[in-house]
N, C-alpha and C positions, 0 to 999 in steps of 0.2 A: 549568061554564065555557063550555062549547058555548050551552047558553039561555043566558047572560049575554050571549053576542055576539052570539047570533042576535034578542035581547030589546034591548041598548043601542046595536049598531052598527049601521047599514049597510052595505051592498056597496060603496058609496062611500066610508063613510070606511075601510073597511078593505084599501081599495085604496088611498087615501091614506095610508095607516101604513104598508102595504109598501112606496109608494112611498119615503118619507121615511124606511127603516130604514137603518141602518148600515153593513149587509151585502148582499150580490149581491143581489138576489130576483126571481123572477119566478113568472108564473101563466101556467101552458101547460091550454087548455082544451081539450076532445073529443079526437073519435076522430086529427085533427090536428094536434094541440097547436098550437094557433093561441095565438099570445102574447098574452096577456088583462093582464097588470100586466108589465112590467120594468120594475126603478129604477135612476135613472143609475148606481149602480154596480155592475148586469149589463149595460148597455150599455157602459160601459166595459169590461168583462170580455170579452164577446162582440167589442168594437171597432166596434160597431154605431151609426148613430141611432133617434132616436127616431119615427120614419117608419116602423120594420117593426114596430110593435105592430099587432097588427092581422093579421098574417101569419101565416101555417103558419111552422112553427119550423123546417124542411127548407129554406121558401123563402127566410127570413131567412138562414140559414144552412145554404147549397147544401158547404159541406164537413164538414160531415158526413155527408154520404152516405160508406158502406164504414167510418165509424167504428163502435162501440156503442151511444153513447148514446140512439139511437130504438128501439133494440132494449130497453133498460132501461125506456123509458118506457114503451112497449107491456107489458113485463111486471109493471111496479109498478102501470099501469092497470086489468092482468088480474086479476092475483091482490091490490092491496089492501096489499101486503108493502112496507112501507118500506126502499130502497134507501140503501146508505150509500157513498159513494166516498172514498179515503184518496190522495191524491200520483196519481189517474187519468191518466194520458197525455192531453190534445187537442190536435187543432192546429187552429189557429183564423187566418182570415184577419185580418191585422188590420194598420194602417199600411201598407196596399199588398202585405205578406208573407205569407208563407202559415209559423205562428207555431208551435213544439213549445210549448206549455201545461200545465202543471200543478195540478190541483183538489183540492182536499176539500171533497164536497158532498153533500146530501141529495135524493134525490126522495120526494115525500109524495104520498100520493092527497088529492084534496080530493072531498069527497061532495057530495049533494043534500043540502037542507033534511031529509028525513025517513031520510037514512044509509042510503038504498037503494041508489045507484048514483054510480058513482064518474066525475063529471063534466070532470076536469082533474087536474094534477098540478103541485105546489107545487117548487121549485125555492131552494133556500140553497145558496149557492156561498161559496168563499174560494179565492184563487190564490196556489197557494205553490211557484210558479215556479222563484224565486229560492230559496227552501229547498230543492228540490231537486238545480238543481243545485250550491251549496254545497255539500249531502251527496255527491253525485256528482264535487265538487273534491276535497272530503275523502276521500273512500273513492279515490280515485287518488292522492291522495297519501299515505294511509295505505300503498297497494300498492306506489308507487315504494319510497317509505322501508321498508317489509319489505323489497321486493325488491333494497335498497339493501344493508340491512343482510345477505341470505342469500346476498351473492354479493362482500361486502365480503373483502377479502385478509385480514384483521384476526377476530379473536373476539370477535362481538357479541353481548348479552345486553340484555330489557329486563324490568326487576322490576316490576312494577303492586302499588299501594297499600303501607300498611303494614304489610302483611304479606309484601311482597314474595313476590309469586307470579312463579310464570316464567312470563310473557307470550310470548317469543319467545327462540329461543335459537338463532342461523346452526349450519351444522355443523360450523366451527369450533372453536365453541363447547362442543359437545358434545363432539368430540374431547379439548376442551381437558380436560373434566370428565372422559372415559370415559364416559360416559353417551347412550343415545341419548333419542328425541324421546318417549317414555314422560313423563319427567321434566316437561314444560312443560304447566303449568298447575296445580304444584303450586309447594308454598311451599318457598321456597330448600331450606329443611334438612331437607326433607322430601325434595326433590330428590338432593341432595349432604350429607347425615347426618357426612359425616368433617368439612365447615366448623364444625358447632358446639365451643366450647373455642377457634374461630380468632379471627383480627379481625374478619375479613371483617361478621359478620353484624352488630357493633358499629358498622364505620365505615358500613355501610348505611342503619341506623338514624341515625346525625350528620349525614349527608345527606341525609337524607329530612326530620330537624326543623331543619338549618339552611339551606336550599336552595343551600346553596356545595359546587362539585364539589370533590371530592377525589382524586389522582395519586397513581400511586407508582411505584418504579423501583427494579428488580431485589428483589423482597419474595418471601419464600418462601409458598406455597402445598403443603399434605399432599393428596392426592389420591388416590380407589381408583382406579386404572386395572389395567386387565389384571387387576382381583382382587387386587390388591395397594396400601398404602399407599404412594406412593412421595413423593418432595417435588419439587418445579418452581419455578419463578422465573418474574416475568413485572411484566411493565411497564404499568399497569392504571390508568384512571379510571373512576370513578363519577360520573357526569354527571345532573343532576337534571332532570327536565322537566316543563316549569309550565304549567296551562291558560291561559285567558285572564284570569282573576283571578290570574296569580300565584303559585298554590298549587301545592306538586308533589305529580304525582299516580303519578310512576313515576321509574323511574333507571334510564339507561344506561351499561350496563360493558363499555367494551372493552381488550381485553387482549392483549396481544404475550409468547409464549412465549421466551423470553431464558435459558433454562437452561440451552443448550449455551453461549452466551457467557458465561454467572456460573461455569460448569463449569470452563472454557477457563482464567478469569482466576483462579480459583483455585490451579487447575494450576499457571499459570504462575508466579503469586505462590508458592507452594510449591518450585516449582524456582529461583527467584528467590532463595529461604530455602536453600536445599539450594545453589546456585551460591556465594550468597552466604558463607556457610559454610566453603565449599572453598577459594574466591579467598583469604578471609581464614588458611586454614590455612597455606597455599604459604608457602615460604620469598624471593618476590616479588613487587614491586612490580605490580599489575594495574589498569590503568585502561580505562574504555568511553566511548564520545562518539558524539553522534548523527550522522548525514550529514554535517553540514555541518564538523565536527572540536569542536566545544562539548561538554568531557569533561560526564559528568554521573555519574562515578562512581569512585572508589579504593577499594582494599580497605583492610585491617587495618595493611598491610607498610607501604603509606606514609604513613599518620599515624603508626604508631610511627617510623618514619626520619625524618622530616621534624619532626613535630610539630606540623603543619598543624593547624587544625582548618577545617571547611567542604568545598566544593569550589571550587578557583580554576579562575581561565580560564588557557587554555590560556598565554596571552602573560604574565599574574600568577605561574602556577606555573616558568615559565623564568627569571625575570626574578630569583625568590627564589631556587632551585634550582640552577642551573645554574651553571659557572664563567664567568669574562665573556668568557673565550678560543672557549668550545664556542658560545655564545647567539646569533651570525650564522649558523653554519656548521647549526649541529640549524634552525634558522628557515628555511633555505634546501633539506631533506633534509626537512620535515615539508611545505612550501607544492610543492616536485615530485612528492611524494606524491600530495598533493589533486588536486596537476590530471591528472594521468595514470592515476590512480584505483590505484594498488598500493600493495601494501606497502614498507616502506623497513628498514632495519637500521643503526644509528649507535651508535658509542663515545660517551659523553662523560661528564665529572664532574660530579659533585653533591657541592653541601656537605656535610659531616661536620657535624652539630651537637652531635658529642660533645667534638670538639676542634675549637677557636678557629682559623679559617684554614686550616684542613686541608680535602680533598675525596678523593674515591672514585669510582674509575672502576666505570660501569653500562655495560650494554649494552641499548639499546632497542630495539624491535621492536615494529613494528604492521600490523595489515593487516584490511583492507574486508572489509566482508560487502558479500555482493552480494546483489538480487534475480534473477530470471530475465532480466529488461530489460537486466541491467550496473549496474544502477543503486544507489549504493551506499544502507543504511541503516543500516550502524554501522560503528562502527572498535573496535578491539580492540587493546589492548599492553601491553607488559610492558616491565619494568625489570628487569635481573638483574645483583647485585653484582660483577661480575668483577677487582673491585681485588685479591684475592689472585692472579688469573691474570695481569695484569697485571704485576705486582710481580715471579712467576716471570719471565713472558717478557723484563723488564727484565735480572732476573737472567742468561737464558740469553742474550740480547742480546749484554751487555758479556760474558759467558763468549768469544762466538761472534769476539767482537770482537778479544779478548786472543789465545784461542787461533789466529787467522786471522793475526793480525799475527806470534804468535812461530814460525808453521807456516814464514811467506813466506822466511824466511831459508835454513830446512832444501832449501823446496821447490829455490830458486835455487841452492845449490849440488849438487843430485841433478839437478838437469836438466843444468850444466857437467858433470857429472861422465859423464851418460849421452852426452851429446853429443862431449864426448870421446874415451868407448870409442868410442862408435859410427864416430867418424874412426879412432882407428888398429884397429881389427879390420877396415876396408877398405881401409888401406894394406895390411895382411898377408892381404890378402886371404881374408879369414873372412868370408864374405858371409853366412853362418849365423849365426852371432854378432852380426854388424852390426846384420841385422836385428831378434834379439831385443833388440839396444841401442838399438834405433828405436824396438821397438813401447813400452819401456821410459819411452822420451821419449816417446811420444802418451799415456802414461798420467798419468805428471808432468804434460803440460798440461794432460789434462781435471783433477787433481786441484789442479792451480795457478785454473783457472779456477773452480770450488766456491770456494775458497778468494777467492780474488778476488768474487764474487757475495755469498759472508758479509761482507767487507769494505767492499761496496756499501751492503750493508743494513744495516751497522753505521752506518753515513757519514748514511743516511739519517733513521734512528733518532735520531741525536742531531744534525741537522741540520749535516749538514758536509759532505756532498755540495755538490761545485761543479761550477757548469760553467762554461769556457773556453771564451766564443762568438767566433767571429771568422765571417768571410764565405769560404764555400766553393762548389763547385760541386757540386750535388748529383746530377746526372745522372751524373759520373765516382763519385764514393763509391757510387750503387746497381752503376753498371756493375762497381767494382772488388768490391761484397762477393757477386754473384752468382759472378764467378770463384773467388771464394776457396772456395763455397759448394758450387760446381759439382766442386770438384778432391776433393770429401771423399765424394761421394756417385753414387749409382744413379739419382735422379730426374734428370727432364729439370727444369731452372728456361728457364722462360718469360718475356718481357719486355715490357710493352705500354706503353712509355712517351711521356708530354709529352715533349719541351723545358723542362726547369724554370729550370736557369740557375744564380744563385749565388743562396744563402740565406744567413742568417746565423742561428748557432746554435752548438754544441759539436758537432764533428765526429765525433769519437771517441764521444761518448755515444750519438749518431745511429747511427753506425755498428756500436755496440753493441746497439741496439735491433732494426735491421735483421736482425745474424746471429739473432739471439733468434728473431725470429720465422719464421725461413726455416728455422732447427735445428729449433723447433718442429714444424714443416709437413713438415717428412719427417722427424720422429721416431712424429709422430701421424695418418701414411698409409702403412702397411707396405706396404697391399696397392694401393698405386697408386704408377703413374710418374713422375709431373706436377706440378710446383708452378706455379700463375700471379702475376708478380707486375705490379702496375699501379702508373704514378705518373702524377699529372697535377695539375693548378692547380683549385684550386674557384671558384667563383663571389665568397667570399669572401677570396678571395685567399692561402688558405692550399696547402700544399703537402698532398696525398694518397699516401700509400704506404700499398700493398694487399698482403696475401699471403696467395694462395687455395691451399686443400689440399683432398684428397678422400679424405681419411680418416673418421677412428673420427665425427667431429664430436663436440657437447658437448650436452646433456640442455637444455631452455626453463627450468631452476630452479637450472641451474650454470652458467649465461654469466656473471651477475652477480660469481661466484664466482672466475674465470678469473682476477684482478689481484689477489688477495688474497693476500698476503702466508704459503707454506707451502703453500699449495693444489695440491694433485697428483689428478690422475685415482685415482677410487678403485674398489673393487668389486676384482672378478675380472681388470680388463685393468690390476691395480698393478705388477706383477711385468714389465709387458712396457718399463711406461715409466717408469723407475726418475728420479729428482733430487730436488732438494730444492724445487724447488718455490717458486722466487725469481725465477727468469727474467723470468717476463712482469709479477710484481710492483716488482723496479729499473726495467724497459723503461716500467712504468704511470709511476712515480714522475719517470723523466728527460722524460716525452714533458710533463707535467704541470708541472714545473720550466721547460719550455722553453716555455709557452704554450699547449700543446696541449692535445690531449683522443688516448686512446686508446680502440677498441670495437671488436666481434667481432660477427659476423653467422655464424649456425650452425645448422644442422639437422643432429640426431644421425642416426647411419649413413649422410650424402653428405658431409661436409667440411665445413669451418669458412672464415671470411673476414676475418683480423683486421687491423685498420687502426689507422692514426695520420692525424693533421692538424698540423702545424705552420706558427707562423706564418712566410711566406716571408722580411718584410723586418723590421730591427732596429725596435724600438719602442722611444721614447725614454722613454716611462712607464712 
């Protein structure tokens, strides 16, 4: 080949073929390399003209000084050894810059004619610049994205090929397996040996020959951990990832460990079953509704009493349910509930759907769960049949009723008769006597008053309590019941009064309500001297009487309890404060008949504060 060119070409034309090749080329000759051939696309390369052929290759290009490349050429000149360059580093001046360049290229020796001495050095270049820093994108982006996924909150994994090798596994990941970083770079089930028999390795495969990711949520996983099989739950895609043709060439799997949550909701659905279970054994009625009051649940009791099926709204189930007399009154006791956030307690009747027109007194009760906040997220209640107890207390009612009325005649003539004595054993001057026929009469009238207080509540009961309102003054009726008040007792009674003026009401009832509460207030402060009592005008225009004591006071779960009808202080201090337990329940009922409202303000062991309001003037509606 050598004689063939040294035989058909010329030095001319074979500098004309270099110059006109396709690729960089040039001819560096002597001990200088002085540029003998460059073609415009080494001067292009260099950023040079065609003006420095002719030149030392130093002088043409003065930056290279401190690079290698003259050090290369000196020793490819020396020793003959062809130089080969891969992605070389230059920086080459060039559009005004001083240029970071990338080559792959060849230095060649070129000989004499007779292959004695080596007179220059041949030059093929390629600039692959741009390929390099591509790979220099890419390998920083490969490193974000590892470093993306090694520091990800999440369990990342990346499978390569179809055999699904572990490429990369965060330590997450590992954790998530038990496994440590041994495992990557082996093939999944070579990795984690307990997945084969699982899905996992099948949906791998689906995704890897359809290129469509695939999710799942809350899927069990067997796992050795700790040396042991154990099973886990987790929230997991398989994400395919595709070159630039399209094809996937790996898949990533991340995955969210959800076991104590599937754990959680299992429990809970289990207690759920076991709740459920129990509500429905109960011999009552149990319903649940979320914050807002929207029931979303009954038990057993009241589909068999009702016959329901479904669950109705709150407003559907009253509407069916309930008598048409209770359906204002429970509506108005369920909506004060809501806004004040407590629990409530109310009577009321529910049809009998066993008999036509009939109904049955329940007793409901509900009350809030609370969060930490106050804030509620359920409600809770119950229904419980009380029409037998009912039906009794009617019974003992009209007992209470009959026996109160045929007592009053006996009582009337034991009090003539003690009053009587009690006058001629002081004309005979038996002052011993007298008195036991006194204390005889103060016994009659507490027992006339019981009696009188059953007869109240009889009156009440079957709605026949009246009251006879006329216009009085109400300043003289407090002034006259503190004296009456005052002559019977050891405490001091105190007085902070308005001016009130005349009111119009039942005198007598009022005045009955008064001593009630003032008997009270030094029945229930042994150990203090003091009653306060207050009256004055409200802003609304009603009339205020107050009566403060500084006794035993009343428990935050038993104020409610105070006006209920039988309700006596219980426990260890029953024995001290003996009655039936009606008083402040008539005084609820007249102050309530008269327009009013009565309420108690109380802190157990300093005194209690209970009040009435009525209204001052006649209302013609």
């Amino acid at each position: 080949m050598k004689n063939f060119i040294k035989s058909n070409i010329s030095a001319d034309s074979l500098a004309l073929l270099l110059v006109q090749a396709p690729v960089a080329l040039s001819m560096l000759m002597g001990d200088d390399f002085v540029i003998q051939v460059a073609n415009p696309q080494m001067l292009q390369l260099w950023g040079k003209r065609p003006e420095i052929i002719g030149s030392k290759l130093i002088d043409a290009l003065p930056e290279l000084e401190g690079q290698p490349f003259i050090n290369i050429l000196n020793t490819v000149k020396a020793t003959g050894d062809i130089y080969k360059g891969y992605k070389e580093k230059c920086y080459l001046f060039r559009n005004g810059i001083t240029e970071e360049c990338y080559f792959d290229f060849i230095y060649a020796p070129i000989y004499n004619d007779d292959e004695t001495e080596i007179i220059g050095i041949s030059v093929v270049a390629t600039e692959v610049t741009d390929q390099v820093q591509a790979e220099k994108k890419l390998t920083e982006t490969e490193y974000k994205f590892e470093n993306l996924i090694r520091n990800s909150d999440y369990a990342v994994a990346i499978y390569k090929g179809e055999d699904f090798i572990i490429d990369l596994a965060n330590d997450k990941m590992l954790k998530t397996w038990g496994k440590d970083a041994s495992i990557i770079g082996k093939r999944i089930e070579e990795g984690i040996p307990e997945l084969v028999g699982q899905a996992f390795l099948g949906l791998l495969k689906q995704v890897y020959e359809s290129g469509e990711t695939y999710s799942a949520k809350e899927d069990r996983a067997d796992l050795v951990v700790d040396g042991k099989l154990q099973t886990y739950y987790y929230n997991f895609s398989y994400q395919p990832l595709k070159n630039h043709n399209g094809e996937v060439y790996a898949i990533a799997n991340v995955a969210v460990d959800v076991t104590e949550a599937v754990l959680t909701k299992q429990r809970l659905q289990e207690n759920q079953a076991k709740y459920k279970n129990l509500a429905d054994s109960l011999p009552i009625i149990i319903w649940t509704a979320d914050k807002e009051g929207n029931i979303d649940y009954y038990n057993k009791k009241w589909y068999d009493y009702t016959g329901f099926e479904g669950v109705d709204s709150r407003e559907a189930a009253t509407h069916k349910i309930l008598h048409p007399d209770d359906i204002e009154r429970a509506t108005q006791v369920w909506q004060r509930s809501k806004e004040n956030k407590s629990a409530y307690e109310i009577e009321y009747q529910f049809k009998d759907r066993q008999t036509e027109g009939t109904y049955k007194w329940f007793l409901g009760r509900a009350v809030p769960i609370k969060d930490t906040n106050n804030n509620i997220i359920q409600w809770i209640g119950t229904c419980t049949d009380i029409n037998e107890f009912k039906q009794f207390q009617q019974q003992k009612d009209n007992f209470l009723g009959i026996a109160s009325h045929e007592l009053k005649t006996p009582l009337t003539s034991l009090k003539l008769y003690s009053q009587y004595l009690e006058k001629n054993l002081r004309k005979q001057d038996d002052q011993k006597n007298a008195d036991v026929a006194k204390k005889m009469d103060d016994q009659i009238n507490k027992l006339t008053g019981l009696v009188n207080d059953l007869l109240d509540v009889t009156k009440i009961q079957n709605g026949k309590i009246l009251l006879n309102k006329s216009e009085f003054n109400f300043d003289e009726l407090v002034a006259e019941i503190i004296t009456e008040q005052q002559m019977s007792t050891s405490h001091r009674i105190y007085l902070e009064a308005e001016n009130i003026g005349e009111i119009y009401g039942d005198r007598h009832r009022i005045s009955q309500v008064m001593s009630n509460l003032i008997s009270n207030a030094i029945k229930y402060s042994p150990d203090s001297d003091k009653i306060q009592i207050t009256t004055k005008l409200t802003e609304e225009g009603c009339v205020l009487f107050s009566v403060r004591d500084y006794g035993i006071g009343i428990p935050e779960d038993k104020k409610d309890k105070v006006f209920e009808q039988y309700y006596r202080v219980s426990g260890s201090m029953e024995h001290t404060f003996p009655g039936l337990g009606l008083g402040l329940y008539i005084s609820s009922e007249i102050i309530k008949r008269s327009g009013g409202r009565i309420f108690v303000n109380s802190i157990e062991g300093k005194g209690s504060d209970f009040c009435f309001e009525i209204p001052k003037k006649h209302k013609s509606n």
